[in-house]
N, C-alpha and C positions, 0 to 999 in steps of 0.2 A: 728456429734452429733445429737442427737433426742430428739424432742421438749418434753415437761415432758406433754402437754397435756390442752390446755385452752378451749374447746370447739367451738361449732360454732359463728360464729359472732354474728346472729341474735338472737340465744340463751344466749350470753354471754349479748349482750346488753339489753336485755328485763329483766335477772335477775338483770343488774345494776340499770335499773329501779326501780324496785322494793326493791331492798336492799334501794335504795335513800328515796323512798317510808317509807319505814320500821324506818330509821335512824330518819325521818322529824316527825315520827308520837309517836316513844318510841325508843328513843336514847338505853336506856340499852339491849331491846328486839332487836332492831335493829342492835345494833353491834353486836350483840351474832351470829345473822345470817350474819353477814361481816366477822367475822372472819373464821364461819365455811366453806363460798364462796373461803377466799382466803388465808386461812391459808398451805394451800399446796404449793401453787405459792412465796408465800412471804419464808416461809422455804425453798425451793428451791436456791431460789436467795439466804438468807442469807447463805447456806450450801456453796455455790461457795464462799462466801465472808470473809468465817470464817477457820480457819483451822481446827476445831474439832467441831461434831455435838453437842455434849452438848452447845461450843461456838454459831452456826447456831442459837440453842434454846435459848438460851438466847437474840440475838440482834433479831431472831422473836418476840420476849415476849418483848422488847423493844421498838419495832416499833409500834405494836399494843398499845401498854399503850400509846406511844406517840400521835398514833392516837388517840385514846381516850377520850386524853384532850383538843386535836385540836379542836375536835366536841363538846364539850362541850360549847367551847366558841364562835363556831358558831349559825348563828340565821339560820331557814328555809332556805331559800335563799341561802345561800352560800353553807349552805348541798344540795341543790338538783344541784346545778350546778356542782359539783365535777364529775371529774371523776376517779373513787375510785381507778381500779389498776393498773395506773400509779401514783397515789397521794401517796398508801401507798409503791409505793415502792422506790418512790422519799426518803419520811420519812425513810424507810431503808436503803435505802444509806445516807444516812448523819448520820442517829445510828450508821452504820459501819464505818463510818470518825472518828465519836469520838469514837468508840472502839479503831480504829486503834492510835489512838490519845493516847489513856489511855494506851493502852498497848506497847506502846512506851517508858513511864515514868517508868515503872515499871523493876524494876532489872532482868538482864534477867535469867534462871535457870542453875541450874550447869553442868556443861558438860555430855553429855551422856544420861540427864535428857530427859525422856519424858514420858507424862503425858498416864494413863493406857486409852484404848478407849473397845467401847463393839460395837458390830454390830449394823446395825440400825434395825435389823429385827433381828428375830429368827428362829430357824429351821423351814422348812419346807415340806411338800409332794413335791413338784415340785423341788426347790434347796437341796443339799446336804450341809452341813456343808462346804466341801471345796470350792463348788460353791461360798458360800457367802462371803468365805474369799477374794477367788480371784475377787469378786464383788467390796466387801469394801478395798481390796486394790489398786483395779486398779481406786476407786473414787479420794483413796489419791491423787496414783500418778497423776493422772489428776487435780487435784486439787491444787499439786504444781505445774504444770506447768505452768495452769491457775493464777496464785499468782505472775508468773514470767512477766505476760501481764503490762502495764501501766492501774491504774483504770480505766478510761474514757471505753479503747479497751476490757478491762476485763469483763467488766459490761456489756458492748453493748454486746459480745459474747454470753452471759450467757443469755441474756433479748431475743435475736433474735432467738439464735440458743438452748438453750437448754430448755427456756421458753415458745419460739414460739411467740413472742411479735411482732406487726406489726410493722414496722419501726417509724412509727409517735411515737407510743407510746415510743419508746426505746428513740427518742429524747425529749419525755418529760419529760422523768424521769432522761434524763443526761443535760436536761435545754440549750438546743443547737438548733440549724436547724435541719430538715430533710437531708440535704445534709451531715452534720458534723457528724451526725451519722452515715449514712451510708460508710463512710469516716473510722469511729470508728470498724466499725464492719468488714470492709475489712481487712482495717490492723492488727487489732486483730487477722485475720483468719489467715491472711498471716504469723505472728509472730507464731501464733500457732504450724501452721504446720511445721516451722522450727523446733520450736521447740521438736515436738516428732520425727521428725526425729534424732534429736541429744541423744534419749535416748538410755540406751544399748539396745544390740540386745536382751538378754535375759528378759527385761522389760516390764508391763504387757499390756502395752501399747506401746511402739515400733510398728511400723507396720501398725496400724490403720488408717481408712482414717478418717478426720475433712472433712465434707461437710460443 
C-alpha cells in the first residue's frame, strides 16, 4: 500500500505551528485553515473506516464539527499544546465508533439492496472511464477486506501504511504504547495479506503485494 502523502517532517511541523498560531489568535479564521491542512488526511482515514464515500463524508464533516466545539471550549493554552493530527483523528475514531454504533441499531436493508454509489472523481485526460471504474472497484474490494481487520489492526494499517503516519503518532490516536502499536500494525499486515490471498483469482485485487 502507498502512503496518500503527509509532507515533510520539518514542513509539516512548522505549518502545525502556525495553524496553532492561527487557532490561538481567531479560532473561526483559524479553523478554516485546519481544515483545509487536514481535510484530505482525515477523509482518507474516514474512507477506510466507512463503507461508502458519501458515508467517509459525513463522519469527516463530523469529526471536524466535533473539533470545533472542543476548541471552543478550550482557553490559549491548551490550543497551543495540541498536537492537531493525531487529535483530530483520535476525534474520528470515536465519530466512527458511534457511527458504528448507530448503525448497528438500525434495521438492516432488504435483501439484494444496495445503496446507488457515483465515482469519486470524474472523467478525465489521463484516466479512461473504465480506468476509473476498475480504480473505484478495486477501493471497494480493498475496503472490504480491510472491514474484515479487528479495529485496533485496521486503523493502525490505514494510519501507518496508507496515511504514512509515524508510529508514535499511530499510537496516539489508538491511545496505546509505542510497542502495542506497532504490534497492531504487524498483525494487521499479516492478516491482511492472508487475506487477499484468499480472494478469487479473477478479483481485482488477488495478486497484489501489501508492503
Amino acid at each position: 500500500m502507498r502512503a496518500c502523502g503527509v509532507g515533510d517532517t520539518g514542513d509539516r511541523e512548522h505549518q502545525g505551528e502556525q495553524l496553532l498560531l492561527a487557532l490561538v489568535a481567531d479560532l473561526d479564521s483559524g479553523f478554516a485553515e485546519l481544515v483545509r491542512a487536514h481535510e484530505r488526511v482525515v477523509y482518507s482515514v474516514a474512507l477506510r473506516l466507512s463503507s461508502r464515500p458519501t458515508d467517509a463524508e459525513d463522519l469527516a464533516a463530523e469529526a471536524f464539527l466535533r473539533a470545533y466545539r472542543a476548541l471552543r471550549g478550550y482557553d490559549a493554552e491548551r490550543i497551543a499544546s495540541l498536537r492537531l493530527r493525531p487529535w483530530l483523528l483520535t476525534i474520528l475514531r470515536n465519530a466512527a465508533r458511534n457511527a458504528a454504533r448507530d448503525a448497528a441499531r438500525r434495521p438492516a436493508p432488504p435483501p439484494g439492496f444496495e445503496p446507488a454509489e457515483q465515482l469519486t472523481c470524474g472523467p478525465s485526460v489521463e484516466h479512461s472511464v473504465e480506468e476509473q471504474v476498475e480504480q473505484h472497484d478495486l477501493g471497494r474490494q480493498l475496503g472490504a477486506v480491510l472491514a474484515q481487520l479487528p479495529e485496533a489492526q485496521r486503523l493502525a494499517v490505514v494510519l501507518r501504511h496508507v496515511v504514512g503516519l509515524p508510529t508514535s503518532e499511530v499510537a496516539e490516536v489508538l491511545g496505546c504504547p509505542d510497542g502495542t502499536a506497532k504490534s497492531h500494525i504487524s498483525r494487521g499486515l499479516h492478516r491482511l495479506r492472508a487475506l487477499l490471498t484468499e480472494q478469487p483469482s479473477d478479483g481485482l485485487i488477488a495478486g497484489r503485494t501489501v508492503r
